[in-house]
Structures are given as C-alpha cells and as structure tokens.
N, C-alpha and C positions, 0 to 999 in steps of 0.2 A: 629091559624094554625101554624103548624111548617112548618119552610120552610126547602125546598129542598137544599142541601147541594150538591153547582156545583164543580163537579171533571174538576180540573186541566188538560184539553184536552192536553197541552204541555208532560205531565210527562209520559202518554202512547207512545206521538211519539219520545220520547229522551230516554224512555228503548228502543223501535223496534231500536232508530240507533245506540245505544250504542250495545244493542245485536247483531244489525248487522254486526255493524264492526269489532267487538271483534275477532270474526271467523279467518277474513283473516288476521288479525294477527300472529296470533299465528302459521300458520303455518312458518309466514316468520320470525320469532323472532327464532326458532326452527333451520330451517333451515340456518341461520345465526350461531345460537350451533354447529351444527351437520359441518360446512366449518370450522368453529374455532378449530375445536378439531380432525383435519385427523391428521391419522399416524404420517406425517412427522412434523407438530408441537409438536405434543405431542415428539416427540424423539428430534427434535429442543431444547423444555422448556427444557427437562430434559439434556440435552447435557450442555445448560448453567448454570444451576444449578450446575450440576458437577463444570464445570470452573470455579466458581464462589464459591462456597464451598471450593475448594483446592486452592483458593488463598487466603480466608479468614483464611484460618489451615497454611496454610505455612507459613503467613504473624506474625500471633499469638506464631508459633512453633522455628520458626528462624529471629534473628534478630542478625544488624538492617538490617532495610528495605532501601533502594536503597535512596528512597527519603529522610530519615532522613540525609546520608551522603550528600547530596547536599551540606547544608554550609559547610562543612567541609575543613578550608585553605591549605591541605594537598595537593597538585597538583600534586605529582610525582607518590602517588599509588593513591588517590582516582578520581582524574580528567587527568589521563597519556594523555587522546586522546590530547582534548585541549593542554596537557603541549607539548606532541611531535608538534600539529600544531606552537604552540607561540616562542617553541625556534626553528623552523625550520624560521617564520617570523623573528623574531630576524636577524638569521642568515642572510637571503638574504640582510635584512638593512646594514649589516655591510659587506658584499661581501662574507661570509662564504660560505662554501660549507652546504647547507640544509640539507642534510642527515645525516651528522655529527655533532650531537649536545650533548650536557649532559641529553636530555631527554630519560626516563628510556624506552621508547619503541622505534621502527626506523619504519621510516615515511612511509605509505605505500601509501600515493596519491601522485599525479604528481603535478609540479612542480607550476601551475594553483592556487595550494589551497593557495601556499605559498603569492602568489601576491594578492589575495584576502585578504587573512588576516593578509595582511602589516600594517594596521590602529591598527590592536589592537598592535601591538610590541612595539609602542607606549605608552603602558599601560603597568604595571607591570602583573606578569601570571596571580595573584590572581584576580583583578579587571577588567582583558579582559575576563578570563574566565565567571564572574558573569555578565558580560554587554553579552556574548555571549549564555550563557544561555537563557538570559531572551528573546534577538531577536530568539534565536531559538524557544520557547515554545508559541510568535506570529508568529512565519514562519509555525509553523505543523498546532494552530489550526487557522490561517484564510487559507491557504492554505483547507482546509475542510470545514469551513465554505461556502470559495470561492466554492468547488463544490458541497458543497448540495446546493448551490443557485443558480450554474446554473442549479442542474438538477428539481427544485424546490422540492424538498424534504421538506414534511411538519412538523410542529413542534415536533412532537412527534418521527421521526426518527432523524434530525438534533440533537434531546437533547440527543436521546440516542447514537450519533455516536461519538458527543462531549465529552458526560461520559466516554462511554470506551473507549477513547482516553485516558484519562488524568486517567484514571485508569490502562491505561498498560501496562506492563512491558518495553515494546519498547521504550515506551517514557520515563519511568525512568532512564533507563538503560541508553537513548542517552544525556539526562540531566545530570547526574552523570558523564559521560566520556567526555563532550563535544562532540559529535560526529557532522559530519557536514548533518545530515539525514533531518534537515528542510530546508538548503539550494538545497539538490538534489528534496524535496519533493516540494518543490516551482516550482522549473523549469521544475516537469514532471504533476504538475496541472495547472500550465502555457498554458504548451504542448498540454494538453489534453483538456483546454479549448477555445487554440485558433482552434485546429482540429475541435472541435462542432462548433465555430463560423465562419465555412470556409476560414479558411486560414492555410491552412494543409503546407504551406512552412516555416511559421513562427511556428508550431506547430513543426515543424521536427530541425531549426534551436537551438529551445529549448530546445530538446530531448537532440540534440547534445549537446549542453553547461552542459548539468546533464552529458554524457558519458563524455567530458575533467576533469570533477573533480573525478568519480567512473568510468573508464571502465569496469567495471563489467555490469554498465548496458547497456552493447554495440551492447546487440541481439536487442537491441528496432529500429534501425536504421538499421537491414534489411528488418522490418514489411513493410515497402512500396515497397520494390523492389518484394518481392514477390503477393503482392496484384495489380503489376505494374502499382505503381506510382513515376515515375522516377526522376520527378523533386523535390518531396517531399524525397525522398531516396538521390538524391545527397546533396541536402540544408543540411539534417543531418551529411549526413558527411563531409561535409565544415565544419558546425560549429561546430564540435567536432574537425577538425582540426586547424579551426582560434584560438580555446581557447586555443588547445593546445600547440600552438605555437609564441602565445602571455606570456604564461607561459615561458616558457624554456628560450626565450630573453631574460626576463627581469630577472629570477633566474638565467642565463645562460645556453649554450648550452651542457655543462657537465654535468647539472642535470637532463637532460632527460635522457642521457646514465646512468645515474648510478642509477634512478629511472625504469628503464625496470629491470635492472641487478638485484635490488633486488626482483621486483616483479617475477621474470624469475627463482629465486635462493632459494624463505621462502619456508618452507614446510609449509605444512595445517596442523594446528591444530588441535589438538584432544581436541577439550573444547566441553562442554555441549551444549551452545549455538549456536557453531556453524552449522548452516540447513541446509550446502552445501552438497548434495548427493559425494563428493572428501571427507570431514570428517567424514560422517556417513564413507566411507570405512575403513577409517583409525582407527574409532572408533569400529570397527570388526576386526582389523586385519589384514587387507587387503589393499591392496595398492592403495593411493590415485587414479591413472590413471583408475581403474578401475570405481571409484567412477564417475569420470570425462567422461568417456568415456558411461556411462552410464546415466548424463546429458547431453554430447553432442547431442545423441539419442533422448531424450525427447525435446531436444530443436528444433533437427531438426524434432521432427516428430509436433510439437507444429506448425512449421513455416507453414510444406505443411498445415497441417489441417486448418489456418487460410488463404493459398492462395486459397486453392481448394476452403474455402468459403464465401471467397469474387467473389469470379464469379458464385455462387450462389446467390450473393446480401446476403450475411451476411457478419461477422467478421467485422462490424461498426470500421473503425480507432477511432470513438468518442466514443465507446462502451468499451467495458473491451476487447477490443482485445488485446492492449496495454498494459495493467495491465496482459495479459496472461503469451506474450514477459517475461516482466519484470522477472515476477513469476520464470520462464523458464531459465532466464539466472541465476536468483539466485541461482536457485539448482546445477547449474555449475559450479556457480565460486569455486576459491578456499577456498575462505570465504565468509559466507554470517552469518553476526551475526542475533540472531534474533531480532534485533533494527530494520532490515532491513524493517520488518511488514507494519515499517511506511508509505514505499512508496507502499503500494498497499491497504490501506487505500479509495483512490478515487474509486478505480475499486469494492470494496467491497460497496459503496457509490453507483455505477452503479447497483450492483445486487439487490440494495434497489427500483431503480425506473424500473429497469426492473419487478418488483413483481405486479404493477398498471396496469389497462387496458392499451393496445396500440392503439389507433384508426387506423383504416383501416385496421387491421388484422382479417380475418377468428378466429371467436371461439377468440375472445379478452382474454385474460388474459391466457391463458390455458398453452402455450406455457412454460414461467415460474413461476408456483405457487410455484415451490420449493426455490424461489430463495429469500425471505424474510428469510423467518425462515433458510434458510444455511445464507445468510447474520449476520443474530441476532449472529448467532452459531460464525462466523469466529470475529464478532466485542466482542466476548464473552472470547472465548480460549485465546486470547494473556495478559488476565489479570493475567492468571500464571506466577508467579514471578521467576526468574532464579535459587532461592531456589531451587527446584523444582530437580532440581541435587545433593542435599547435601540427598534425601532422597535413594541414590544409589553409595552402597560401590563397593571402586576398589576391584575388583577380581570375584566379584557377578556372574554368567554367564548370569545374567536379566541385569544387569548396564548397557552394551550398548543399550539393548533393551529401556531402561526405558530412558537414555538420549538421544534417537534421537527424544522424543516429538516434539521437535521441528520444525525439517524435516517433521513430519507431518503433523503440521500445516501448512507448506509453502507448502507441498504439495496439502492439501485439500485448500488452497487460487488459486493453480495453476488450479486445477483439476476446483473447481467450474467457476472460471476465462473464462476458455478454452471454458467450454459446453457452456456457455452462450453465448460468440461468436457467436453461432451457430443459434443467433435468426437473421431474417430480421432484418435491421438497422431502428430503430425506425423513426418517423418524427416527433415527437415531439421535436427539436432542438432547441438552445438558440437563444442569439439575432443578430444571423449573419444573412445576406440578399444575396438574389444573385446579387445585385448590389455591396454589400462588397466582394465577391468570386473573388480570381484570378483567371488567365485566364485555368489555370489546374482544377479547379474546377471541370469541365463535366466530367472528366478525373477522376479525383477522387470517385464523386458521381458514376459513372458506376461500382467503383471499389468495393465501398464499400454497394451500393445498395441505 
C-alpha cells in the first residue's frame, strides 16, 4: 500500500502569519516614504546639493585653497591675525604701547587678548602661531562635541555636524588668520551649557568673559534683563567688566583709550566677507549708518520678540534664544567676518534636537518638523569657500548682489534661530538638579518656562 504523504501542518500557519503581517507593513514602510520626502526636505536636499556642488567647483576652479596656505611661514600676509595679536603681546612684555607695533594690520580687540596671549610672545610668531592653531581647531571641535553631548544628539547628527565643521569655510579661514573664534566659541558653549545645567549666573558670567575679548557680541548680555532676570543680567556685565579691566591694568590704562579710539575711528570694510548688514550698506553705496541703523532695528525687534516670549514660557535661555542674540548683534556690528559662523554652530546644534519628539507637548514633534532639514541646510551653506567673491567683477551692477551671500546666510541662521525661540522650553534638560540651582533659579525657570 502506498502510504499517505503527511503535509507539514506548520507551513500552512507560517504562510497565514507571514501573509498576515506582510499587510500592515507596508502601509507603514509607505508612510514612513511618503514623511521622508515632504516638500521642505526635498528643497532642504537640493539646497545642500547646491552648497555642496559650488564649493566642490570653486574649490577645483580657484586655487589655492585656504587650507593648503596654512603651513605657510609667511605671517605678515598669510597669518596678519595672529601676527597683529603676537606682536601686540610682544609689545606689552616689553612695556610698548600694543597698538603700535610692525604688524601689517592694527589691532582691533581690547586690551584683554593681549594678556592672554602673553605666553605665546615667548615663542617666536611662527611656532606660537602653529601651537595656536592647533589649540584652536581642539577649542571649536570639542567645544561641539561638548554640545551635541549635552543635547544627546545621536551618532549620525554629531558626525555630520562634525564634517561640516571641518569642511567650512569659517573654520579655514579662522585657521589661516589665527583668529581667536574658538576661544570666544568655548566661553559662549560654556555659557550655554552651564544655563541648561542651572546656573544661569555662571552662564551669564561667561557670556561676559566672550563680550571682554569681542564686544561685538555684547547684545547677548541684555537677553536676561529683558526676559527679567536681573541677577543673571548683572553677573554678565560684571564679568565683562572684571575682564576688562583686568586687561587694561595690566597693558595699561592708555590702551583702553586708544583701543575705544580706534574702534570709534575704522571704517567698515567693503570685503566680501564681511555679513554685517553696516558693509552690505557700504557695499551698495550707501552709507554705513544706514546699514547700522537698520541692524540696530533687527536687534531691538529680536530682543522684544524674545521678552514678550519668554512670559509666554518660550525663548528657553538654554534653547537658541542666545544663538538668536548673538546672530542679531552680528548683523550690527561693524564687522562681522564670516569666520564668525563659528559661534552659532551650537544654536544650529539646538535646531537638530529641537526636530525629535518633545515629551509633554500637545501634537509631540509638530511644532518643529522644519527644523532638521533648515539645520542640514544652515551646517551645509557655510561650506562655500570665500572664492565665491572672485566669481564677481568690480563694476558688475550683480557684484554687490552676488557678494552679500554671505549676509544671507547669517541672515537665514538669525531668522531660523529666532523662530525657534518661539517653541515652549523643552524638559528634556542636562545633568543639572534643583538641588544644584541657585537661589534665582525659580526666577529663572518662570522666565524662561
């Protein structure tokens, strides 16, 4: 007899589960497609494409490149910054007057930088320079590293914020001149992470020690009085004035007078570079004041918008409301290069975790979906290289249009900065306690929500 051949009872209920599950899959695989691919990404990708294409053409089309002159022992044109900060140290060593020195540019910080960077005059220009390089390019990226850790930012954004660090212009350009942007870039991530860990005094005292070496970033030190937090708003400008007057002692009390005098006395530049809404004037034609008086505007209307919402319970001191500030004053000053990028870095670093659900909010994530892909965008643009002006002849009637690129971007860093403010202040905060909070704390938190 032939025997009956037993079918495998398993393999009919392992198709029913496979085909049963298969189903609800696919709609959610779909719909995962269909959130990856709205508008504002798809204009996001292509935005950094762009960025990203014209600095590969620029890069290829005009040489050299920023970073090949780095070794370069040439100090007086290809590293001026450093060479005006080293003979300005020099000078105080030897009782000189700082301002007055053989380096080919004149010194435009207070008298502060000088006493800091007493140690390298010690060193010949060439080998202070290359030691100060090197602390600067650990000062930018753990100063970033520092805040995609506090904000826990996960692998795949830390690498990419890291990349287009070190891919962009701002940082080549601050490398090549010496500039001191990872010193102020330290003390305003400093700032911003002892405010997340509640201690918004020592947050404020930091701010201030960044305004005694760049007053320029000096609007950052009225965000607390408007958001009324008085105690946090005095501390700042204490310690912008203990710095600065630990300075001037020790350079002498002459180099403060003749360090206002010049800043009181340069004009603003008409370079490429520079994003101060005073240069874009001057680079129309028009006169700086105007340029000025139309950042003062922006700055002051920046300030109400961030007080009115903080007694909302937004404009988070720990949030990008700070990096708004910043944004805001740079389009004022009389220079703002675009090295400057560097220091709002963290705040674009903010738009990356504000893009994640926020617990406890109504409609979790809704609030900011824009704010990833404008982030990608803003860590994207600054990799256009300063080239980028050699493709715009004088006399052109487009060349000023085509060189204020720049202003643009600090614009759209300002603009996105701003709006974001405007979200409730997260509670997802670092590792401060309220047992670690001073006593202004409540004060604070009421302020900021």
């Amino acid at each position: 007899m032939r025997r009956a051949r037993r079918r495998p009872v398993v393999t009919a209920s392992l198709r029913s589960t496979v085909v049963s599950d298969s189903h609800p899959q696919r709609p959610a695989v779909a719909a995962r497609l269909r959130g990856a691919a709205t508008p504002g990404r798809i204009v996001a990708a292509v935005l950094v494409a762009v960025a990203l294409g014209t600095a590969v053409t620029l890069t290829v089309r005009y040489q050299p490149v920023l970073l090949g002159m780095v070794p370069s022992p040439d100090m007086r044109e290809l590293h001026p910054d450093f060479d005006t900060f080293w003979h300005s140290a020099v000078a105080m060593l030897h009782g000189d007057d700082i301002y007055r020195t053989p380096a080919k540019l004149t010194n435009l910080n207070p008298p502060v930088l000088s006493v800091l960077l007493a140690p390298f005059a010690l060193l010949g220009a060439l080998p202070a320079y290359r030691l100060w390089i090197a602390l600067t390019l650990l000062m930018i990226v753990g100063a970033v590293l520092a805040v995609a850790r506090e904000l826990r930012l996960g692998t795949f954004w830390t690498t990419a914020a890291v990349l287009a660090l070190l891919l962009s212009s701002p940082l080549h350009g601050t490398l090549l001149l010496g500039q001191i942007y990872g010193l102020l870039l330290v003390a305003m991530a400093a700032g911003w992470i002892a405010e997340r860990r509640g201690r918004p005094v020592l947050a404020a005292v930091l701010y201030g020690v960044a305004v005694a070496f760049k007053p320029s970033l000096a609007p950052i030190l009225l965000l607390p009085f408007v958001q009324g937090r008085w105690r946090p708003g005095a501390a700042g400008i204490g310690g912008a004035a203990a710095a600065t007057l630990v300075g001037v002692a020790v350079a002498g009390w002459s180099s403060g007078l003749e360090w206002l005098r010049i800043g009181l006395t340069t004009a603003v530049p008409d370079v490429g570079d520079n994003a101060a809404l005073p240069g874009v004037a001057v680079r129309f034609g028009l006169s700086s004041t105007i340029g000025t008086a139309a950042g003062a505007l922006l700055l002051v209307a920046t300030l109400v918008v961030l007080g009115r919402s903080a007694r909302r319970g937004a404009a988070d001191p720990a949030g990008t409301a700070p990096w708004a500030v910043v944004a805001a004053g740079l389009l004022t000053a009389p220079i703002a290069w675009h090295n400057y990028l560097l220091l709002l870095w963290p705040g674009v670093l903010v738009l990356v975790a504000l893009g994640r659900e926020q617990p406890g909010r109504e409609q979790p994530g809704r609030e900011l979906r824009w704010s990833r892909p404008v982030a990608a965008v803003l860590l994207a643009v600054p990799v256009i290289p300063v080239s980028w002006g050699a493709l715009w002849a004088d006399g052109d009637p487009w060349s000023p249009v085509g060189r204020s690129l720049y202003c643009v971007v600090l614009l759209a860093y300002w603009v996105s900065l701003l709006v974001a403010s405007s979200v409730p202040a997260a509670s997802d905060r670092g590792a401060g306690t309220a047992a670690d909070a001073p006593a202004d704390e409540p004060e604070r938190t009421a302020a900021s929500g």
